[in-house]
Residue frames as qw, qx, qy, qz and C-alpha x, y, z in Angstrom:
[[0.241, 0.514, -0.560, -0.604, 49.09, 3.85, 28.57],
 [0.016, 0.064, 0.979, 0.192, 48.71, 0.12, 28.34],
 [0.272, 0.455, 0.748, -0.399, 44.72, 0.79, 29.43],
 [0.328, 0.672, -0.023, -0.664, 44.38, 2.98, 26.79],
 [0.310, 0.352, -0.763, -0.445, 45.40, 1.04, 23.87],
 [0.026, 0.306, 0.944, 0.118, 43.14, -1.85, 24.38],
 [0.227, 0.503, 0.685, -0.475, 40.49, 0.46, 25.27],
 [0.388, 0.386, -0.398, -0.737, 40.12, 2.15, 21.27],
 [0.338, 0.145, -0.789, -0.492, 40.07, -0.81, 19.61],
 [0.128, 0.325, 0.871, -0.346, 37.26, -1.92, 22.24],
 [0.307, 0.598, 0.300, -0.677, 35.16, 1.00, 21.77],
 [0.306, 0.399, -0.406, -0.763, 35.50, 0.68, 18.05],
 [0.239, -0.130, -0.950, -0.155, 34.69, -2.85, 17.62],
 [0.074, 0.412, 0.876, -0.240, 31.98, -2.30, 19.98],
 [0.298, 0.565, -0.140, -0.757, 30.45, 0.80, 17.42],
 [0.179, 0.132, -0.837, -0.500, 31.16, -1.96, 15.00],
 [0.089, 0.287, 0.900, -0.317, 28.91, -4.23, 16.84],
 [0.204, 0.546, 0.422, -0.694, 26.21, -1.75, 16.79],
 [0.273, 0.424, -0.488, -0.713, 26.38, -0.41, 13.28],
 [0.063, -0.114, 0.980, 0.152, 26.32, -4.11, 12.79],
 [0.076, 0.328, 0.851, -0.403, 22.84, -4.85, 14.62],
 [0.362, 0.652, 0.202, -0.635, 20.95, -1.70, 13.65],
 [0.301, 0.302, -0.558, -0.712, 21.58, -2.20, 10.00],
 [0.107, -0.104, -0.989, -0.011, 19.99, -6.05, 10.60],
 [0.138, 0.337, 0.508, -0.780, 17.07, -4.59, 12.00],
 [0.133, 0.324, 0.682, 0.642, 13.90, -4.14, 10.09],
 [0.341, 0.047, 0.216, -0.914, 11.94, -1.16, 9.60],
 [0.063, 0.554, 0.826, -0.078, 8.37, -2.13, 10.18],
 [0.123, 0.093, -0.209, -0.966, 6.04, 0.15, 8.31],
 [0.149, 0.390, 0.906, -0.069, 2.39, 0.28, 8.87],
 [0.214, 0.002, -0.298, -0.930, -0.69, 1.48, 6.95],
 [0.441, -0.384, -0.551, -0.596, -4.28, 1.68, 6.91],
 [0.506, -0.354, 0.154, -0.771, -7.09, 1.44, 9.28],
 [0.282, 0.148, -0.943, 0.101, -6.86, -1.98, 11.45],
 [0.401, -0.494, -0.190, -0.748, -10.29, -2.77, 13.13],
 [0.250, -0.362, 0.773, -0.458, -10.60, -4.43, 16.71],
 [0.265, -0.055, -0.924, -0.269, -12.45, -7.30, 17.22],
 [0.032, 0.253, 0.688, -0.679, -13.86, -6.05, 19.43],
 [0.232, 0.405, -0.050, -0.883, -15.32, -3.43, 17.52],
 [0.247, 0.136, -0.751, -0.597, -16.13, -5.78, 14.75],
 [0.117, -0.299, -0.943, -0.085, -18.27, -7.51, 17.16],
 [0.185, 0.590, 0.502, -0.604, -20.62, -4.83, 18.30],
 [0.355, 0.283, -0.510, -0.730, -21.46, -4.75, 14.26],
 [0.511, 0.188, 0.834, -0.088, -24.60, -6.98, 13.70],
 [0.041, -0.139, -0.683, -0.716, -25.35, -8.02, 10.09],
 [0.138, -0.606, -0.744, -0.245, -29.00, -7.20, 9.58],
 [0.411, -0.801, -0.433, 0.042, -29.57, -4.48, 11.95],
 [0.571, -0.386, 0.070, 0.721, -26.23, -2.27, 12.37],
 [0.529, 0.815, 0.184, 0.149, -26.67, 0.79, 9.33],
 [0.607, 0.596, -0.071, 0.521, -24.07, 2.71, 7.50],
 [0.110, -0.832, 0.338, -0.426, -24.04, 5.76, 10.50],
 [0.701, -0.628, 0.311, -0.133, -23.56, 3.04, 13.43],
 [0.854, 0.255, 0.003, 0.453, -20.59, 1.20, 11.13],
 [0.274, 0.774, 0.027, 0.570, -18.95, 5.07, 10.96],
 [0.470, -0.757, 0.295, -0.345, -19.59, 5.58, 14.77],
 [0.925, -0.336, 0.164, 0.060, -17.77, 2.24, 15.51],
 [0.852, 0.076, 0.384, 0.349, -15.12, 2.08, 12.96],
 [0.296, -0.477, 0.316, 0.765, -14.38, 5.27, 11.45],
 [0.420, 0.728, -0.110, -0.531, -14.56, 6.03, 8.12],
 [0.938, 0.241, 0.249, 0.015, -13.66, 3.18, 5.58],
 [0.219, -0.538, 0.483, 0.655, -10.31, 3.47, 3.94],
 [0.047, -0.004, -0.607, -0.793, -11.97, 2.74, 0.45],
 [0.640, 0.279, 0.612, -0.371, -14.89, 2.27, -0.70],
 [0.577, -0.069, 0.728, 0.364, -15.69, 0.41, -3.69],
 [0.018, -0.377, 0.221, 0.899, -15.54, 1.53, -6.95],
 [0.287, -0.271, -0.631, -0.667, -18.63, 0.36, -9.08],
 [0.498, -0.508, -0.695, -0.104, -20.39, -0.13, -5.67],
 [0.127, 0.519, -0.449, 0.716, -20.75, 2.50, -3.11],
 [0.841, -0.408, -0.141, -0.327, -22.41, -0.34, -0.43],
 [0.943, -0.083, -0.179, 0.267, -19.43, -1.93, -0.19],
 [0.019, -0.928, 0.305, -0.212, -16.51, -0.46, 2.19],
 [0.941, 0.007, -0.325, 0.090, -13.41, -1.57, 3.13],
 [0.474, -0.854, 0.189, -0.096, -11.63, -1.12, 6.08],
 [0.845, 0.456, -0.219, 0.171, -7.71, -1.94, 4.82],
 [0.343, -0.816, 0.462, -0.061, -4.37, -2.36, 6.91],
 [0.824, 0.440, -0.273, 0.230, -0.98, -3.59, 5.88],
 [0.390, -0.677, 0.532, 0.326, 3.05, -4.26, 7.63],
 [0.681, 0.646, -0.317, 0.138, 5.63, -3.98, 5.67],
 [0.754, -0.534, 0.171, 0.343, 9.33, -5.33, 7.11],
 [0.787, 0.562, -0.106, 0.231, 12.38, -4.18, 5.13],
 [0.923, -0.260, 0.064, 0.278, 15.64, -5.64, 5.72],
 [0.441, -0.235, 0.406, 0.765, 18.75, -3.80, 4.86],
 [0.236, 0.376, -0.343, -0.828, 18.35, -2.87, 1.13],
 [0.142, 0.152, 0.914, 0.347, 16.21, -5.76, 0.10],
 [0.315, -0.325, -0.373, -0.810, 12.81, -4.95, -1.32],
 [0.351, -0.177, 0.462, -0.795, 10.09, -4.76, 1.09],
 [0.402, -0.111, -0.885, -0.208, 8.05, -7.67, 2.22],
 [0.565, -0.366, -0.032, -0.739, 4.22, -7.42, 3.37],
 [0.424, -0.052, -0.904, 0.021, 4.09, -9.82, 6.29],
 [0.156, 0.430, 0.672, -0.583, 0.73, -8.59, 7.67],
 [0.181, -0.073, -0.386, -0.902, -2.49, -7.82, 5.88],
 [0.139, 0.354, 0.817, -0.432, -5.69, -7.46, 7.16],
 [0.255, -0.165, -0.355, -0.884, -9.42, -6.09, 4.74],
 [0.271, 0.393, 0.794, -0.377, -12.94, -6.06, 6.56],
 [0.111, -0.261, -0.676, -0.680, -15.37, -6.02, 3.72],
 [0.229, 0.401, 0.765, -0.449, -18.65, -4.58, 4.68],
 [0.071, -0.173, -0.605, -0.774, -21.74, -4.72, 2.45],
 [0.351, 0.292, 0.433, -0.777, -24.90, -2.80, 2.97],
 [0.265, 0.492, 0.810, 0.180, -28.52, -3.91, 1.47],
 [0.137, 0.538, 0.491, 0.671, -30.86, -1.21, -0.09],
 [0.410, -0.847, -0.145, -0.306, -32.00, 0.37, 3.52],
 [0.238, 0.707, -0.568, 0.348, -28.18, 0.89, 4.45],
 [0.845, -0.473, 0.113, -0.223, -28.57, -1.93, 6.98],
 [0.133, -0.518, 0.801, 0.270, -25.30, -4.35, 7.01],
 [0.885, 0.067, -0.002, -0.461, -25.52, -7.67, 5.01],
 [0.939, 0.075, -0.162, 0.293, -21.94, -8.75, 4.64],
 [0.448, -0.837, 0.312, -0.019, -19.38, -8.88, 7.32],
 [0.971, 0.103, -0.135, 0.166, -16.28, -10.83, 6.06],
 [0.095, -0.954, 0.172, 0.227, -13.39, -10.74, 6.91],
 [0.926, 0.352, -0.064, 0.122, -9.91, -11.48, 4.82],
 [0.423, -0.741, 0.342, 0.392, -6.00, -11.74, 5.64],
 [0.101, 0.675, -0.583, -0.440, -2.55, -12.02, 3.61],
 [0.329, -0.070, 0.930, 0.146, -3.11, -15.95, 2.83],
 [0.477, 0.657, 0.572, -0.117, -6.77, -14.82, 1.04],
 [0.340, 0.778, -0.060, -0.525, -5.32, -12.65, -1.26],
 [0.867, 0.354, 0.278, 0.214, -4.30, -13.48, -4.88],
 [0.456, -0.484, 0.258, 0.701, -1.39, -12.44, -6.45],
 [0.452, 0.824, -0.027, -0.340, -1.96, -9.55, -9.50],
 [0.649, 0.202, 0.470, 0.564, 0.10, -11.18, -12.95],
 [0.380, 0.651, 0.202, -0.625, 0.26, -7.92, -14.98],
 [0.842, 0.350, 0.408, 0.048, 0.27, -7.95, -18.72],
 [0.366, -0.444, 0.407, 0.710, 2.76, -7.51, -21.26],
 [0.282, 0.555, 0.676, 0.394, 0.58, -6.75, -24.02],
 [0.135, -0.178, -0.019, 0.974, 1.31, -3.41, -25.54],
 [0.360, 0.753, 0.519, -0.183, -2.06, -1.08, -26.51],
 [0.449, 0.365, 0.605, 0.547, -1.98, -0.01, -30.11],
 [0.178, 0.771, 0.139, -0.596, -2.27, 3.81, -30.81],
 [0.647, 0.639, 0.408, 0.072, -3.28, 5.28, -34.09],
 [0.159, 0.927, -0.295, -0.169, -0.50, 7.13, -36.51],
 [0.949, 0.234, -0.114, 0.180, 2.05, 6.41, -37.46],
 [0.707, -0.583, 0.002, 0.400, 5.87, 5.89, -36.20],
 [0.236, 0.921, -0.231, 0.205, 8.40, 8.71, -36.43],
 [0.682, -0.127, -0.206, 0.690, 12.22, 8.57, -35.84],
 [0.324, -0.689, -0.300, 0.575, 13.74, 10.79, -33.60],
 [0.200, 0.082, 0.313, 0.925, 14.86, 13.03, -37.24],
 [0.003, -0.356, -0.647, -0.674, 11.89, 13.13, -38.63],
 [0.231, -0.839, -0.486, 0.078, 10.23, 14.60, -35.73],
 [0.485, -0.408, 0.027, 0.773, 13.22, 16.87, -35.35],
 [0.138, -0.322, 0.244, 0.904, 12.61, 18.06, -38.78],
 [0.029, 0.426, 0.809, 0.404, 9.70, 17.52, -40.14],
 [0.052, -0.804, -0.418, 0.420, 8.19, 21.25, -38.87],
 [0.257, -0.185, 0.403, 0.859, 10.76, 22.78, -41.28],
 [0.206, -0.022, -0.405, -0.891, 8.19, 25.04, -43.53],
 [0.191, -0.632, -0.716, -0.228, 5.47, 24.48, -42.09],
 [0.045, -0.318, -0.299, 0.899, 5.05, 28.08, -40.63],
 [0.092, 0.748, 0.647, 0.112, 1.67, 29.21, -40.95],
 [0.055, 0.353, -0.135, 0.924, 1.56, 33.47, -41.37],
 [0.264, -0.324, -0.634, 0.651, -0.01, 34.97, -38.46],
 [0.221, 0.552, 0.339, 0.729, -2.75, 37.50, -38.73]]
């Protein structure tokens, strides 16, 4: 009897324990297309073209959008803690830019400390008409019915 009573309030405390840890834990959440270095090195500027970039590396996860020379090969971790908001503490973009005979010409590459941080704006865009309360849209169809022919 006596072994039994200490041994609940073990097993619960040691459920606590757990519960405890695993919430502390952070999920780790990765994305995109990470290239090796390896891989990055059997890319030579001048002389490498668009198919032998493709055969090494895959398909690009973007490519850019006023330029279609420029691909980019993008990968990201995310950690999130409990319930706080998620926090990127890996990032990795290989920029590659082809010249006019799909050869490479720029290899660069860029992590989380090169990127800039996006401000957006609060500055609302003006549309044309004019403003209605919530009545006057409510009623403001009254007689207009057009006949039907």
């Amino acid at each position: 009897m006596h072994n039994r009573t200490i041994r609940i309030p073990l097993m619960m405390l040691a459920g606590l324990v757990v519960l405890y840890v695993s919430a502390c834990s952070p999920r780790v959440a990765s994305r995109g297309n990470a290239p090796e270095p390896e891989m990055l090195e059997q890319i030579t500027v001048g002389e490498s073209t668009k198919g032998d970039v493709t055969d090494i590396l895959g398909s690009p996860s973007t490519i850019a959008a006023f330029d279609e020379n420029v691909w980019l090969y993008i990968s990201s971790r995310q950690e999130t803690v409990a319930f706080f908001a998620p926090e990127t503490v890996e990032q990795k973009v290989v920029l590659i830019s082809f010249d006019k005979a799909n050869r490479v010409d720029i290899l660069s590459e860029y992590d989380l400390e090169d990127g800039k941080p996006v401000i957006p704006s609060d500055r609302i865009t003006p549309t044309e008409g004019r403003e209605m309360t919530i009545l006057q849209q409510l009623f403001g169809n009254l007689g207009r019915f057009s006949e039907t022919k």
